[in-house]
C-alpha positions as CSV (number, residue, x, y, z in Angstrom):
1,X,-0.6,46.1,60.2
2,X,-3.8,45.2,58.3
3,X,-1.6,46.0,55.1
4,X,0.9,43.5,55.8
5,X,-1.7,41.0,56.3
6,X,-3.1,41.4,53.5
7,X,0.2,41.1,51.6
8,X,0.7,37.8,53.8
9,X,-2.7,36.7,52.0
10,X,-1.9,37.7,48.7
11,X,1.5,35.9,48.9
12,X,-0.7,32.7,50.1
13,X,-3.5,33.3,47.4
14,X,-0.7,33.5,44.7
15,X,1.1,30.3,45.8
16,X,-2.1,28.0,46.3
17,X,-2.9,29.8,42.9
18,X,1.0,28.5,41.4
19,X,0.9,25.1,43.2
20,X,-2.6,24.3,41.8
21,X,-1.5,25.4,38.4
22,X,1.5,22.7,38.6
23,X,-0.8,19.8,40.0
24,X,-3.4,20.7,37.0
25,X,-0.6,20.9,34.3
26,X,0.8,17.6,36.2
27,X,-2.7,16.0,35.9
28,X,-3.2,16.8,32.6
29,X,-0.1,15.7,31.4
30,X,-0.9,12.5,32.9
31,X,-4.5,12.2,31.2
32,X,-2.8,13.4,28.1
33,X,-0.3,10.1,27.7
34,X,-3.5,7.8,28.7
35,X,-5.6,9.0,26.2
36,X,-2.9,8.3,23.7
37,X,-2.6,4.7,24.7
38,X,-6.1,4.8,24.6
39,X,-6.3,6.1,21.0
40,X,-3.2,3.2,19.9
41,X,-4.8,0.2,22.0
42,X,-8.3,1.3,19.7
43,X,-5.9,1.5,16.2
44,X,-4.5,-1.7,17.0
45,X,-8.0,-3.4,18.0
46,X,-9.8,-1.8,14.7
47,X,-6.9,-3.7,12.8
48,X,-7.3,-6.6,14.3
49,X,-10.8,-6.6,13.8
50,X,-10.3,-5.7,9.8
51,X,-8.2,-8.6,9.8
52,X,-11.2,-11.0,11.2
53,X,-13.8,-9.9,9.3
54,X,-11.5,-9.9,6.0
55,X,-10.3,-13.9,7.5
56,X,-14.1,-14.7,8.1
57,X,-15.4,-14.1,4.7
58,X,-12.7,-15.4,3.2
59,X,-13.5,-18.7,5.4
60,X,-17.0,-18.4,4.3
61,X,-16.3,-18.7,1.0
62,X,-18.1,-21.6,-1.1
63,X,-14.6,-22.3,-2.4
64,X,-13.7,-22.5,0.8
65,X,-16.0,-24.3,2.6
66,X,-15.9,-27.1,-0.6
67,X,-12.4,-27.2,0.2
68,X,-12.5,-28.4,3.6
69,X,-15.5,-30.4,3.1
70,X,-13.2,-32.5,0.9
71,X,-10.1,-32.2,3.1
72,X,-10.9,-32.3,6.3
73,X,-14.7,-33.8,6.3
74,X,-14.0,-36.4,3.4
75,X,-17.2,-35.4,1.7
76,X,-17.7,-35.0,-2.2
77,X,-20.5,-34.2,-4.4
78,X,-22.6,-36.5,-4.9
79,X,-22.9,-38.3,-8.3
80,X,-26.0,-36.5,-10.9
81,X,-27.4,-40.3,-10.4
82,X,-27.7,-40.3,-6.4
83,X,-29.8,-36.9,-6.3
84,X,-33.2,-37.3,-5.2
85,X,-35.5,-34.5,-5.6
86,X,-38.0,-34.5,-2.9
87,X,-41.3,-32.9,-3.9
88,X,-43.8,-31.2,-1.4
């Protein structure tokens, strides 16, 4: 009699043991495809912020900034003649 329950508890041991092996392999699957949208939403935000660090220098550029000065602002360089030099 004591054999058989002990047989009962092995069979019990071994399914908890196979059931929790499934959830686990179930889980990690799961963690597995969220850390690889993790790791693709990171690529795609490195590359976007290459592209706005490679757009703001070329904004800051002095040809640049001349450029829109002229276009947008209206302004121009001033004539040799209308420079004052301001000593200290």
């Amino acid at each position: 009699m004591a054999l058989q329950w002990a047989m009962v508890g092995c069979l019990l041991a071994i399914l908890g043991s196979a059931v929790t092996v499934v959830f686990l392999a179930q889980k990690t699957r799961l963690l597995f495809g969220e850390l690889e949208s993790a790791r693709k939403l990171q690529y795609q935000l490195d590359s976007q912020w290459n592209r706005l660090i490679l757009e703001r220098s070329t904004m800051l550029s002095p040809a640049n900034v001349e450029r829109v000065a002229k276009q947008k602002l209206g302004m121009s360089l001033p004539a040799p003649r209308e420079v004052v030099v301001v000593k200290p």
